[in-house]
PyMOL Python script that loads the backbone (N, CA, C, O; Angstrom):
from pymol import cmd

cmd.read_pdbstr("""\
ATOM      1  N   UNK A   1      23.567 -29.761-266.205  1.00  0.00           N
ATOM      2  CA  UNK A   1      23.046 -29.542-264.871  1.00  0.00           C
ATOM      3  C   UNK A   1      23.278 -28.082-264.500  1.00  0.00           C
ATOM      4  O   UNK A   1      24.422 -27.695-264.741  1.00  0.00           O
ATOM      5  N   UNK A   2      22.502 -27.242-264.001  1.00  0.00           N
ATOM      6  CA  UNK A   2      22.056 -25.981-263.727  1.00  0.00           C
ATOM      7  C   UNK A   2      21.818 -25.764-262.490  1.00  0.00           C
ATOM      8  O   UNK A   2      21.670 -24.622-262.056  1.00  0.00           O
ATOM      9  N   UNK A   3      21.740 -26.969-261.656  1.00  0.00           N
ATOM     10  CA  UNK A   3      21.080 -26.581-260.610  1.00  0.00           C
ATOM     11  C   UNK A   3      21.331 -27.567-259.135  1.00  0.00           C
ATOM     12  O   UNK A   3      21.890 -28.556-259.610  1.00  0.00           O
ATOM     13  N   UNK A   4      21.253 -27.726-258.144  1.00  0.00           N
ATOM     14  CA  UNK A   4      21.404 -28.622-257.098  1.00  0.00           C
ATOM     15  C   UNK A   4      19.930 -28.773-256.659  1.00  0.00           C
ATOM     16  O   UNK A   4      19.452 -27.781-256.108  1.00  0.00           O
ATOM     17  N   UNK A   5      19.256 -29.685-256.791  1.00  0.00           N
ATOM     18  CA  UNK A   5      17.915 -29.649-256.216  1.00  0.00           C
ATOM     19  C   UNK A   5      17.632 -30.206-254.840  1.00  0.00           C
ATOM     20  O   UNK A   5      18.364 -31.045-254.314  1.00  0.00           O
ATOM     21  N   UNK A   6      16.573 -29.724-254.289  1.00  0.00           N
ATOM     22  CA  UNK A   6      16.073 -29.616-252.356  1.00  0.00           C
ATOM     23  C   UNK A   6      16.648 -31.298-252.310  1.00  0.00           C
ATOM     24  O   UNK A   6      16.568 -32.279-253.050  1.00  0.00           O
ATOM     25  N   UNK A   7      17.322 -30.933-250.844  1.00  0.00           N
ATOM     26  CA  UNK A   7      17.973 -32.491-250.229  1.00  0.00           C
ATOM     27  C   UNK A   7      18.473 -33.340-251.027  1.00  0.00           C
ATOM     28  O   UNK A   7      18.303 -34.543-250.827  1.00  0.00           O
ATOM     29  N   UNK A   8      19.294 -32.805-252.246  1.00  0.00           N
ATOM     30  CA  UNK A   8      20.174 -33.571-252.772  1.00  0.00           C
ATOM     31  C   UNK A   8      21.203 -34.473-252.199  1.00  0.00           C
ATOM     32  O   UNK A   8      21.446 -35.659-252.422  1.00  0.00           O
ATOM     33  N   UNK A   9      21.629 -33.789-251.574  1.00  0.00           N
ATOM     34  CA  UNK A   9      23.050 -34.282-250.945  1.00  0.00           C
ATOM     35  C   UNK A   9      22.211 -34.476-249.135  1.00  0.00           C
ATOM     36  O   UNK A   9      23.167 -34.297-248.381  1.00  0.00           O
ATOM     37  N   UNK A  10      21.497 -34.625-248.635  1.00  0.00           N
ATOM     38  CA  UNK A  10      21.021 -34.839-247.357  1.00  0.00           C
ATOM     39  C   UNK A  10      21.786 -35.681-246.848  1.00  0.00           C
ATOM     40  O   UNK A  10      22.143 -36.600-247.585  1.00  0.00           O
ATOM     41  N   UNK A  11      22.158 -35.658-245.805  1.00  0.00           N
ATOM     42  CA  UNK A  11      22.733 -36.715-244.668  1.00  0.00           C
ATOM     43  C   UNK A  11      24.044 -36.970-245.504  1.00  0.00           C
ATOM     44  O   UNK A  11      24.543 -37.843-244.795  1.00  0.00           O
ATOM     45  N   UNK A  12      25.014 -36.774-246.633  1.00  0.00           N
ATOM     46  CA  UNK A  12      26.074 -37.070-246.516  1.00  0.00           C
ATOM     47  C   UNK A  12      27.096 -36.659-245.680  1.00  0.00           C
ATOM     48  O   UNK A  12      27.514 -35.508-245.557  1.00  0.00           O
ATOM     49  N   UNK A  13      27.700 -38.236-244.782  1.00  0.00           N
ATOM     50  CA  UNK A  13      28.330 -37.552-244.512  1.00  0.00           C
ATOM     51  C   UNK A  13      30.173 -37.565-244.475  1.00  0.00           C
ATOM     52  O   UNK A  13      31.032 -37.223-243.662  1.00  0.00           O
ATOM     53  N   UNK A  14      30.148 -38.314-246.185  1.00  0.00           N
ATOM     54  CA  UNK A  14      31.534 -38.548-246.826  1.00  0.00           C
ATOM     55  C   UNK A  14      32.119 -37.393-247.198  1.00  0.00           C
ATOM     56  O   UNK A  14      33.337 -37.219-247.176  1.00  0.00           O
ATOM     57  N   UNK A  15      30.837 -36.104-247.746  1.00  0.00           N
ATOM     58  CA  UNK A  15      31.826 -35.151-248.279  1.00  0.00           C
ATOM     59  C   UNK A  15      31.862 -34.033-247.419  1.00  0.00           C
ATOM     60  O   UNK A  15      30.976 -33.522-246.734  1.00  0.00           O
ATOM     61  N   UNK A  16      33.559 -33.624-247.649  1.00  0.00           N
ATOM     62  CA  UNK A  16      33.858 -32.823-246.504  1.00  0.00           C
ATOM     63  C   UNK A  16      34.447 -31.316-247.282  1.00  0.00           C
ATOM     64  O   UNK A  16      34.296 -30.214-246.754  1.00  0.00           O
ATOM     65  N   UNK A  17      34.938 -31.466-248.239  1.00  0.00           N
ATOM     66  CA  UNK A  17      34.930 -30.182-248.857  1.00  0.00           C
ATOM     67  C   UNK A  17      34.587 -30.417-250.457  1.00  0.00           C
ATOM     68  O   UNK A  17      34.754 -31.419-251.154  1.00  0.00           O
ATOM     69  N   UNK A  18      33.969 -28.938-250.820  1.00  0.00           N
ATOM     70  CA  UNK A  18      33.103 -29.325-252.154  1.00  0.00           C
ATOM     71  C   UNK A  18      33.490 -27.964-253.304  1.00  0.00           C
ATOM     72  O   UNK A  18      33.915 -26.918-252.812  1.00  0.00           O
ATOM     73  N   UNK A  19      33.380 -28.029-254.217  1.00  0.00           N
ATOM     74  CA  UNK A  19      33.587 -27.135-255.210  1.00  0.00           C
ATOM     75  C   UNK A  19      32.270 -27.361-256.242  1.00  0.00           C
ATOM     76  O   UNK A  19      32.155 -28.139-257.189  1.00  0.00           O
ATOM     77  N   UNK A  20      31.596 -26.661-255.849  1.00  0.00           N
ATOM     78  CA  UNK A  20      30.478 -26.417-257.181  1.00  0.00           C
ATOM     79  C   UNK A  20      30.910 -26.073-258.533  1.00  0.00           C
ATOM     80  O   UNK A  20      31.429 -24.991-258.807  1.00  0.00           O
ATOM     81  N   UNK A  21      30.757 -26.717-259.114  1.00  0.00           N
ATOM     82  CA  UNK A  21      30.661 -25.965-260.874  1.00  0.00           C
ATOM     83  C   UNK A  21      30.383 -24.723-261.560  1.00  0.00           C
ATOM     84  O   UNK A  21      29.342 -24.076-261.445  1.00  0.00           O
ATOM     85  N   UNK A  22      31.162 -24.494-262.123  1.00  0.00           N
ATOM     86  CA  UNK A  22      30.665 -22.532-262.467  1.00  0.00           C
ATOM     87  C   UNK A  22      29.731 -22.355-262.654  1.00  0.00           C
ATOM     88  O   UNK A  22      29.180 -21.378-262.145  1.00  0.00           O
ATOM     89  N   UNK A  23      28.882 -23.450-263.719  1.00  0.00           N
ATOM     90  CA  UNK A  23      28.196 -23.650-264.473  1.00  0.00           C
ATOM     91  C   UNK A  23      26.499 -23.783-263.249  1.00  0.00           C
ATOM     92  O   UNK A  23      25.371 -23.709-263.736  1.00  0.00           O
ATOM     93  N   UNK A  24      26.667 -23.913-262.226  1.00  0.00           N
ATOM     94  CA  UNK A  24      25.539 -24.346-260.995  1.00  0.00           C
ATOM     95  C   UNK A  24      24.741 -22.989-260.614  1.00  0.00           C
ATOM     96  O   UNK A  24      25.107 -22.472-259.558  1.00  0.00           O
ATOM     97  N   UNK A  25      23.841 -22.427-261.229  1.00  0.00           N
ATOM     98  CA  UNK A  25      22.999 -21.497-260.938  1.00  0.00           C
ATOM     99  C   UNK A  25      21.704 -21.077-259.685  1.00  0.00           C
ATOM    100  O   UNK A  25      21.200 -20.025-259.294  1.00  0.00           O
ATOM    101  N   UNK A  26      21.514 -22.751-259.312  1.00  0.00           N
ATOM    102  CA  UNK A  26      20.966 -22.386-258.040  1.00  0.00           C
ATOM    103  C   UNK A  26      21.058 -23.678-256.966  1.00  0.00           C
ATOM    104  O   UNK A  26      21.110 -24.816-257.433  1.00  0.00           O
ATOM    105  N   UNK A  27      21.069 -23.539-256.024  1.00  0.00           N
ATOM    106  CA  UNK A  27      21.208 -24.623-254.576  1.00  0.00           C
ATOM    107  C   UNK A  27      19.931 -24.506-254.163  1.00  0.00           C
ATOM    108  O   UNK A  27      19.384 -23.407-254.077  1.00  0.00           O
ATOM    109  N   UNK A  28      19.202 -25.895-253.800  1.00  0.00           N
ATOM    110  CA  UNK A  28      17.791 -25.902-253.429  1.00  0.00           C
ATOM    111  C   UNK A  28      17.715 -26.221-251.742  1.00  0.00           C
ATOM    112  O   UNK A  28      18.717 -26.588-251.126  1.00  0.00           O
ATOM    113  N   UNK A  29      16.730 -26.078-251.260  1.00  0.00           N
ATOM    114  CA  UNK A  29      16.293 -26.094-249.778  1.00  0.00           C
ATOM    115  C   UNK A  29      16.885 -27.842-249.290  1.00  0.00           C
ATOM    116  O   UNK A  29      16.518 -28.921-249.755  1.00  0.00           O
ATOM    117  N   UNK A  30      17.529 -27.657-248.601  1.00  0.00           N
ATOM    118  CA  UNK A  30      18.250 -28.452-247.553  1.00  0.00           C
ATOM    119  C   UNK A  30      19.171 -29.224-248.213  1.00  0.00           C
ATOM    120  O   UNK A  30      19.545 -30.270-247.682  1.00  0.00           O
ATOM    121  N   UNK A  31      19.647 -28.853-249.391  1.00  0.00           N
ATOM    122  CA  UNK A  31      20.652 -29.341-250.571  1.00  0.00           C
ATOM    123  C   UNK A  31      21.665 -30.807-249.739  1.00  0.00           C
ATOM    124  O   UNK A  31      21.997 -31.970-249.969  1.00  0.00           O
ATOM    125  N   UNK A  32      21.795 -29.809-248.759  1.00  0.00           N
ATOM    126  CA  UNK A  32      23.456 -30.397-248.386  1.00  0.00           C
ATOM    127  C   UNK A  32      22.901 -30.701-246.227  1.00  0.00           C
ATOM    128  O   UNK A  32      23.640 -30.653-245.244  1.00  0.00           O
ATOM    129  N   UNK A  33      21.970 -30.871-246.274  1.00  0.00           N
ATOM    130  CA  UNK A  33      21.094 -30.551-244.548  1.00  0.00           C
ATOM    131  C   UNK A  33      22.085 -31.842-244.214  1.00  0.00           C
ATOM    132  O   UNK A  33      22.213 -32.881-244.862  1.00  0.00           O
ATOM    133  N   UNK A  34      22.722 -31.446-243.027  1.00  0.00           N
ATOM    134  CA  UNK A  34      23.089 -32.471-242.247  1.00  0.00           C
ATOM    135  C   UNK A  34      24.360 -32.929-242.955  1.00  0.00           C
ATOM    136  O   UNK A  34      24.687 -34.045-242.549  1.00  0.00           O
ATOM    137  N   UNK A  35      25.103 -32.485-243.788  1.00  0.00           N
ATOM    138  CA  UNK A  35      26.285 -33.263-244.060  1.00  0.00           C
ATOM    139  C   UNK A  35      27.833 -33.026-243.205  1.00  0.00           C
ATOM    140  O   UNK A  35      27.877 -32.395-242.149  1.00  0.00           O
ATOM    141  N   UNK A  36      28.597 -33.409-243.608  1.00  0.00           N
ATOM    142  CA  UNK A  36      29.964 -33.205-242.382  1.00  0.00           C
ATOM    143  C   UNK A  36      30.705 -32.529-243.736  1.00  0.00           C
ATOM    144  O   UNK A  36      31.712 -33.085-244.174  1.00  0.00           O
ATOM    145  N   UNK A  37      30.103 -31.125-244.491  1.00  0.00           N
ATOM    146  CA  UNK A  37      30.909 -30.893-245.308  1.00  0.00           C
ATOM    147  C   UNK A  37      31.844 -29.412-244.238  1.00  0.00           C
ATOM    148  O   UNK A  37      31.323 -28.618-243.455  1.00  0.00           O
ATOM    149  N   UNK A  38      33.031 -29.514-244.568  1.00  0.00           N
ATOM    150  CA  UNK A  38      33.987 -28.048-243.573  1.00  0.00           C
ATOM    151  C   UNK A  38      34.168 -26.736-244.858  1.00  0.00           C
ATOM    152  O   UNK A  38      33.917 -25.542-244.690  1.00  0.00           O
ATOM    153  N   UNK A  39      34.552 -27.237-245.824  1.00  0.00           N
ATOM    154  CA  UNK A  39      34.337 -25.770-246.723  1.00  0.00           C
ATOM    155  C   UNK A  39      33.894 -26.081-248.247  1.00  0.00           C
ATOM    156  O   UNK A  39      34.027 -27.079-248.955  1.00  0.00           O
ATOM    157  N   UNK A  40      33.371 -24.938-248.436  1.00  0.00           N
ATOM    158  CA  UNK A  40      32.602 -25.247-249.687  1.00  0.00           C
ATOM    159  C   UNK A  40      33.153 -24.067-250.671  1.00  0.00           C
ATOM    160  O   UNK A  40      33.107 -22.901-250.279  1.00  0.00           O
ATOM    161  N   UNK A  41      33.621 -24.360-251.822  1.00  0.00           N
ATOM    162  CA  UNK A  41      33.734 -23.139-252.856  1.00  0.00           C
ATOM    163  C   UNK A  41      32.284 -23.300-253.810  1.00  0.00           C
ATOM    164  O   UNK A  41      31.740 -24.385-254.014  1.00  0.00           O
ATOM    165  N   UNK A  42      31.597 -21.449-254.551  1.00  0.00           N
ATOM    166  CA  UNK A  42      30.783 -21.859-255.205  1.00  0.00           C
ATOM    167  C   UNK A  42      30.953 -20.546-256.697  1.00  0.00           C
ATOM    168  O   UNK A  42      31.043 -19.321-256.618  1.00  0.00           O
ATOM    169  N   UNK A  43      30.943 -21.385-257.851  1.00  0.00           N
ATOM    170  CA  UNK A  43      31.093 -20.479-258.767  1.00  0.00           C
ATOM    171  C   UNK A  43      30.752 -19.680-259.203  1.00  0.00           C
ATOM    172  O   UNK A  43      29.550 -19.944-259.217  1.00  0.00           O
ATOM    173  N   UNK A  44      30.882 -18.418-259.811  1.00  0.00           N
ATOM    174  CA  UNK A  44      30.082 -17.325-260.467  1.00  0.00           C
ATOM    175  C   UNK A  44      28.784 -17.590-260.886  1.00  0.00           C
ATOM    176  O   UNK A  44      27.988 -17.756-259.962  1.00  0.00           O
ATOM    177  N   UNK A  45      28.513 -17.643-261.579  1.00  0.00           N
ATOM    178  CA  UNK A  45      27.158 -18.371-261.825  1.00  0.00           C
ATOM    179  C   UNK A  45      26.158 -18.571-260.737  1.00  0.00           C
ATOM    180  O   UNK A  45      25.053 -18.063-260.930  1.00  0.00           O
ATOM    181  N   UNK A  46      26.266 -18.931-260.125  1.00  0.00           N
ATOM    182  CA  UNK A  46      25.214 -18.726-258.967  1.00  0.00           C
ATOM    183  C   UNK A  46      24.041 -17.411-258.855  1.00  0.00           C
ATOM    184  O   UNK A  46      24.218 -16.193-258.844  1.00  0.00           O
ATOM    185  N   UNK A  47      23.226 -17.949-258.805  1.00  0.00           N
ATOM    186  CA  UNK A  47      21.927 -16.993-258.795  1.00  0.00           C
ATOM    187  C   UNK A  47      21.180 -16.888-257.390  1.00  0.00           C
ATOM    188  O   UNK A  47      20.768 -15.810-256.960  1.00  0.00           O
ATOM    189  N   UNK A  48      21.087 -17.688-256.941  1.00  0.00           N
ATOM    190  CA  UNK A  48      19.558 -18.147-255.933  1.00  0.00           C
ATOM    191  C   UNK A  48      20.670 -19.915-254.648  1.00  0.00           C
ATOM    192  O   UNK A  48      21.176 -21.024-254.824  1.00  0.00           O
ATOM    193  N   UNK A  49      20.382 -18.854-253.480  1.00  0.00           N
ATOM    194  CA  UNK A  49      20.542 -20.489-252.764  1.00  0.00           C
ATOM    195  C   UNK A  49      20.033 -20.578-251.948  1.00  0.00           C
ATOM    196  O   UNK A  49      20.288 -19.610-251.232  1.00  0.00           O
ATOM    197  N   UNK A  50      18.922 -21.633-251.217  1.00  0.00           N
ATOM    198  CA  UNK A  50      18.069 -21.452-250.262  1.00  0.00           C
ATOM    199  C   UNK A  50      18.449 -20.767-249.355  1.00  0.00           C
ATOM    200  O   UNK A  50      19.641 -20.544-249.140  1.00  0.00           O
ATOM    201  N   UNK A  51      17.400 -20.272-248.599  1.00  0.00           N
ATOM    202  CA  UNK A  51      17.879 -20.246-247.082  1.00  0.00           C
ATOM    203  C   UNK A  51      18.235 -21.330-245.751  1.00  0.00           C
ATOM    204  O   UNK A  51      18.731 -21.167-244.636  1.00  0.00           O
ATOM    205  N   UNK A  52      17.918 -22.025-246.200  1.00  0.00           N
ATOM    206  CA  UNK A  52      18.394 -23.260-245.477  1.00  0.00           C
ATOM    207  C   UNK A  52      19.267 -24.903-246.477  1.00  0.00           C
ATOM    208  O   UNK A  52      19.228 -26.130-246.382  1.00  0.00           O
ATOM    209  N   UNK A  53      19.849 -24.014-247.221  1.00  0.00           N
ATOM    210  CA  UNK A  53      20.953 -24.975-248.362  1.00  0.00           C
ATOM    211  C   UNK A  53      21.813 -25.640-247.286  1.00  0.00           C
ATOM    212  O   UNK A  53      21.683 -26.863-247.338  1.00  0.00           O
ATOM    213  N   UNK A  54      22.697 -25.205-246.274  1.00  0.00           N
ATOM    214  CA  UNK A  54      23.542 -25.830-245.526  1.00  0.00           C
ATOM    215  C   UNK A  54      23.408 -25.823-243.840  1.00  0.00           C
ATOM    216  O   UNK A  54      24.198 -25.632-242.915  1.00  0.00           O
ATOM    217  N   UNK A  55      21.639 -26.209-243.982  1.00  0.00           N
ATOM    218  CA  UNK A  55      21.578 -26.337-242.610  1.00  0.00           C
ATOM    219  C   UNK A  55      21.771 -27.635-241.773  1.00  0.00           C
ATOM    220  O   UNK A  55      21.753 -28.773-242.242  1.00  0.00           O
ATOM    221  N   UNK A  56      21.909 -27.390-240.813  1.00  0.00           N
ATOM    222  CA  UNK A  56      23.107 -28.490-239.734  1.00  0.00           C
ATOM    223  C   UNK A  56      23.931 -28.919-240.470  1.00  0.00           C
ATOM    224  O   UNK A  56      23.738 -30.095-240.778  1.00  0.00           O
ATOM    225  N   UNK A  57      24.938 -28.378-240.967  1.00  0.00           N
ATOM    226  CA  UNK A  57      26.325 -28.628-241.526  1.00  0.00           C
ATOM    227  C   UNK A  57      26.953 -27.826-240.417  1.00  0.00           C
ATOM    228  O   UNK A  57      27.425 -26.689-240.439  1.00  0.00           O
ATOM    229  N   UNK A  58      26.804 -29.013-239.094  1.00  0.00           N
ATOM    230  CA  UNK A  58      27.843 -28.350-237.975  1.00  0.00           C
ATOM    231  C   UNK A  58      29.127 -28.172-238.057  1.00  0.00           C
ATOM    232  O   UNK A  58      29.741 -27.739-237.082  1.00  0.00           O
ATOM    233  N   UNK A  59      29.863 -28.523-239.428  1.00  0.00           N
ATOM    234  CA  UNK A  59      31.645 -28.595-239.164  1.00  0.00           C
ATOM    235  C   UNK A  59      31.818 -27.817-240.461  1.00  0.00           C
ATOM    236  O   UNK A  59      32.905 -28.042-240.991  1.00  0.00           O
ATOM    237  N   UNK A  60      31.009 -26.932-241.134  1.00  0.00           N
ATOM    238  CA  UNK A  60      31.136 -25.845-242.057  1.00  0.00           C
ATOM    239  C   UNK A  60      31.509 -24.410-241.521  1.00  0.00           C
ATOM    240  O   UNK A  60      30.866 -23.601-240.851  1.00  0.00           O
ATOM    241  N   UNK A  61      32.752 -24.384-242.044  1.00  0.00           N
ATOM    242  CA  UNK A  61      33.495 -23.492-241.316  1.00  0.00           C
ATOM    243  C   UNK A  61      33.739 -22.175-242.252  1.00  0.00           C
ATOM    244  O   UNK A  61      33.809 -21.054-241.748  1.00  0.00           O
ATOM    245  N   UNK A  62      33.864 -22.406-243.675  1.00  0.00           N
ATOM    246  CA  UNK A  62      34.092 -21.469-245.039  1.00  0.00           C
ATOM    247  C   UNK A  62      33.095 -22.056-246.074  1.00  0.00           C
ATOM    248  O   UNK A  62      32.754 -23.169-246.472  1.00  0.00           O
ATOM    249  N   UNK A  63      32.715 -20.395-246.378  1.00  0.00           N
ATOM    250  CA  UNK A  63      31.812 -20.855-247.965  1.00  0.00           C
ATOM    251  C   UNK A  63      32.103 -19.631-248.719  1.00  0.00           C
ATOM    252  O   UNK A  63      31.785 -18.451-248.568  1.00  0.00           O
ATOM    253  N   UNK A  64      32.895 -20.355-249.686  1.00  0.00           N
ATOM    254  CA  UNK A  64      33.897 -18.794-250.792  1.00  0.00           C
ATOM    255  C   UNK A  64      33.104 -18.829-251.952  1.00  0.00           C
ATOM    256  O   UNK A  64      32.995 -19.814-252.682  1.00  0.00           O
ATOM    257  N   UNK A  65      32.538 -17.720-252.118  1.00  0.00           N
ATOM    258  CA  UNK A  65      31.919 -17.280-253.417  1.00  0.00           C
ATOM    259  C   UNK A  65      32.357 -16.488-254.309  1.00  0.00           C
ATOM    260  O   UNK A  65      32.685 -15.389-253.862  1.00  0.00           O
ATOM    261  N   UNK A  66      32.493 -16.639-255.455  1.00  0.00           N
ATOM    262  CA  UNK A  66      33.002 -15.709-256.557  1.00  0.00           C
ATOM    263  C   UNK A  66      31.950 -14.659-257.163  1.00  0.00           C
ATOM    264  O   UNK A  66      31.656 -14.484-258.346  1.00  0.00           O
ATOM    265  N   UNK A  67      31.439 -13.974-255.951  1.00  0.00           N
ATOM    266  CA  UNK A  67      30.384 -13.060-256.545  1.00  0.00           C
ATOM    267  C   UNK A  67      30.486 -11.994-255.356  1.00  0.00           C
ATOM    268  O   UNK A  67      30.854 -12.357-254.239  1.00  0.00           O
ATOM    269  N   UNK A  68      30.118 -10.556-255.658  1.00  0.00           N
ATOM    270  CA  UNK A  68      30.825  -9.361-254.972  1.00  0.00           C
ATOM    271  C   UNK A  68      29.716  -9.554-253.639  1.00  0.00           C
ATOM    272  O   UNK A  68      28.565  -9.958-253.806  1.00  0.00           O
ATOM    273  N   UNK A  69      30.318  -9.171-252.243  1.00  0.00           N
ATOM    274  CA  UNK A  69      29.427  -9.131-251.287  1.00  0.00           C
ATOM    275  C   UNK A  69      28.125  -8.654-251.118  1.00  0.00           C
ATOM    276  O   UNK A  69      27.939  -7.448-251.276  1.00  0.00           O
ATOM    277  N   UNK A  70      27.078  -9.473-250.790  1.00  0.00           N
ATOM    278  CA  UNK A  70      25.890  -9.412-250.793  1.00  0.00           C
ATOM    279  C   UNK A  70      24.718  -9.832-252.083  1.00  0.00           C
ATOM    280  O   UNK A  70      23.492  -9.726-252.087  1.00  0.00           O
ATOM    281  N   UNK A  71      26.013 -10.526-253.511  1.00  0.00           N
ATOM    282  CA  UNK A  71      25.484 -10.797-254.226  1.00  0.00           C
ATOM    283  C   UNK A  71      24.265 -12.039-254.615  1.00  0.00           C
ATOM    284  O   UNK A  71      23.571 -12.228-255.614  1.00  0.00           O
ATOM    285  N   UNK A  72      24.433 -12.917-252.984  1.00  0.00           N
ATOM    286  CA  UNK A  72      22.934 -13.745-253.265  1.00  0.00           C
ATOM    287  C   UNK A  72      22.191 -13.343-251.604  1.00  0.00           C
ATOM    288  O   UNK A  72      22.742 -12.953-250.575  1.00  0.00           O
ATOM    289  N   UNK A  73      21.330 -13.517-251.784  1.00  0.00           N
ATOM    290  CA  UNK A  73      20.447 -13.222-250.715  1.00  0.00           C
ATOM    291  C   UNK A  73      20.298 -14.609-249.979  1.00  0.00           C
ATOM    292  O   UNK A  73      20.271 -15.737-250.472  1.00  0.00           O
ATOM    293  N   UNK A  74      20.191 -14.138-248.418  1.00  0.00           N
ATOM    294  CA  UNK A  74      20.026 -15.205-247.797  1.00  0.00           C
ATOM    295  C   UNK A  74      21.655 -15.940-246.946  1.00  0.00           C
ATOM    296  O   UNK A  74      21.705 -16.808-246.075  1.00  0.00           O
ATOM    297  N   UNK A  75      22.524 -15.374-247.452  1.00  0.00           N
ATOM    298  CA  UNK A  75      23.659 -15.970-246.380  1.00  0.00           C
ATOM    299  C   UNK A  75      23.500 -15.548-244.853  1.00  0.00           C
ATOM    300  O   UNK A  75      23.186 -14.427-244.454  1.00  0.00           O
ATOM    301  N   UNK A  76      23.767 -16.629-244.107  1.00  0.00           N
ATOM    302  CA  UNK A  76      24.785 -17.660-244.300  1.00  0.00           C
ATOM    303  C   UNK A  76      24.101 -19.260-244.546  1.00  0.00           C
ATOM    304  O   UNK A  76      24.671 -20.351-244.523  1.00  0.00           O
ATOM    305  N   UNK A  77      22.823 -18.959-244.760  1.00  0.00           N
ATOM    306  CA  UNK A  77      21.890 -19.925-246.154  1.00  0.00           C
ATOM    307  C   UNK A  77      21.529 -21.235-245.153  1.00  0.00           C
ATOM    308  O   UNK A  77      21.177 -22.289-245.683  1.00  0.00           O
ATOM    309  N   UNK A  78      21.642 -21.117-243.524  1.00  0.00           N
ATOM    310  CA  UNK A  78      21.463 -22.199-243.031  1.00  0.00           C
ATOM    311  C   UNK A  78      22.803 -22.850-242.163  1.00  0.00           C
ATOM    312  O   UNK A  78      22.721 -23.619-241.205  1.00  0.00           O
ATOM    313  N   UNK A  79      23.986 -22.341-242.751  1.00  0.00           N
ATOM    314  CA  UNK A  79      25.099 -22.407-241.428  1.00  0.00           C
ATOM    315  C   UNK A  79      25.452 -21.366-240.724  1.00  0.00           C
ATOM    316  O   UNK A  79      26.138 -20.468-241.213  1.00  0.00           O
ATOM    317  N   UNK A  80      25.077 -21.360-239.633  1.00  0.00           N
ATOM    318  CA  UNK A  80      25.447 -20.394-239.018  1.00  0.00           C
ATOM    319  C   UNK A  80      26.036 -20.328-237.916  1.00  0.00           C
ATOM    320  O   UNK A  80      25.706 -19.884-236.816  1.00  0.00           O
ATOM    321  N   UNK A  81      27.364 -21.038-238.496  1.00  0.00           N
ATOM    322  CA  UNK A  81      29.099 -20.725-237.877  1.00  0.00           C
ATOM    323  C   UNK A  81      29.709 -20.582-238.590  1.00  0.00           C
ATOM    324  O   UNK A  81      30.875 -20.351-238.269  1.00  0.00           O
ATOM    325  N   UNK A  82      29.303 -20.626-240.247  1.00  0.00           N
ATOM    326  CA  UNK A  82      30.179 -20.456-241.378  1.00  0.00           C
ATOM    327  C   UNK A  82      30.677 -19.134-241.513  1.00  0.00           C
ATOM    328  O   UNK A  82      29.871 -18.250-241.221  1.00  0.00           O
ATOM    329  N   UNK A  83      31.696 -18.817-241.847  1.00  0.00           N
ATOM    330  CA  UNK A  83      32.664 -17.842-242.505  1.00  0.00           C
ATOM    331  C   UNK A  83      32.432 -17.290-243.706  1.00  0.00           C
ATOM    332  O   UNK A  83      33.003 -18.027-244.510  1.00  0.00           O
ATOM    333  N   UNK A  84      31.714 -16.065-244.501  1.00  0.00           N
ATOM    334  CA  UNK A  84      31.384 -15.963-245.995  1.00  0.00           C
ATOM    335  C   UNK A  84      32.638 -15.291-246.092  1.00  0.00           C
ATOM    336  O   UNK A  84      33.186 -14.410-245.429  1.00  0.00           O
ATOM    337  N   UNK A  85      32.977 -16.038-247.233  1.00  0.00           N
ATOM    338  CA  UNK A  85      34.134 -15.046-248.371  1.00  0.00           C
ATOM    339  C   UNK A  85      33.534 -14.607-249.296  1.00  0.00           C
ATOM    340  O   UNK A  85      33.316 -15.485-250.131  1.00  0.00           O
ATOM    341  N   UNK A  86      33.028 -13.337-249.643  1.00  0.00           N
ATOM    342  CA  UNK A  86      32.958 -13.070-250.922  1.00  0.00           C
ATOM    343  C   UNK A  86      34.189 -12.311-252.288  1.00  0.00           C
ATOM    344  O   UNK A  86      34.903 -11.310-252.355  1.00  0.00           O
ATOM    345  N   UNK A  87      33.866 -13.481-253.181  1.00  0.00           N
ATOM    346  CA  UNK A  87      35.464 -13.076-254.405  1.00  0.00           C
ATOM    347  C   UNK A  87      35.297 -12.280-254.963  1.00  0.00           C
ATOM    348  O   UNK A  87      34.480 -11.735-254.221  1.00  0.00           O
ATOM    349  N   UNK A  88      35.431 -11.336-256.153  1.00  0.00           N
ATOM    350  CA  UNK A  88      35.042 -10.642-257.060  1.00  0.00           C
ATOM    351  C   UNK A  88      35.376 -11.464-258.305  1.00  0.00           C
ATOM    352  O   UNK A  88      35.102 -11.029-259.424  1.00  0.00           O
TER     353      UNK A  88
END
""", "prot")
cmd.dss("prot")
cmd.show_as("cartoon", "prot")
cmd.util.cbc("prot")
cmd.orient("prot")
């Protein structure tokens, strides 16, 4: 798996914090829309994440990336009360 595809995860709203796989190269349009996730880590690897990957994820508070600031286009990708960390 390479990839998170559009409204994968829609309306969950069991998961509350998430760790993507290093290995996860892109997040698709409304991946995660509407879930009760609060922080999300996402691995190097990452290429591409919608612009609306974590929209209405009202209780997303952190999304830590292991890629140097400004390295994907499009944050804060649909939350916008979230916190970006970018890692090196």
């Amino acid at each position: 798996v390479k990839s998170i595809e559009a409204s994968a995860f829609y309306g969950c709203e069991l998961l509350t914090d998430i760790n993507i796989p290093k290995n996860i190269q892109s997040i698709g349009a409304n991946a995660f829309l509407g879930c009760a996730i609060e922080s999300i880590e996402i691995g190097n690897k990452i290429e591409t994440i919608s612009e609306t990957a974590f929209k209405s994820c009202r209780k997303l508070k952190t999304i830590t990336l292991s890629k140097e600031q400004g390295g994907v286009e499009g944050a804060p990708w649909g939350a916008e009360d979230a916190e970006i960390i970018w890692e090196e």
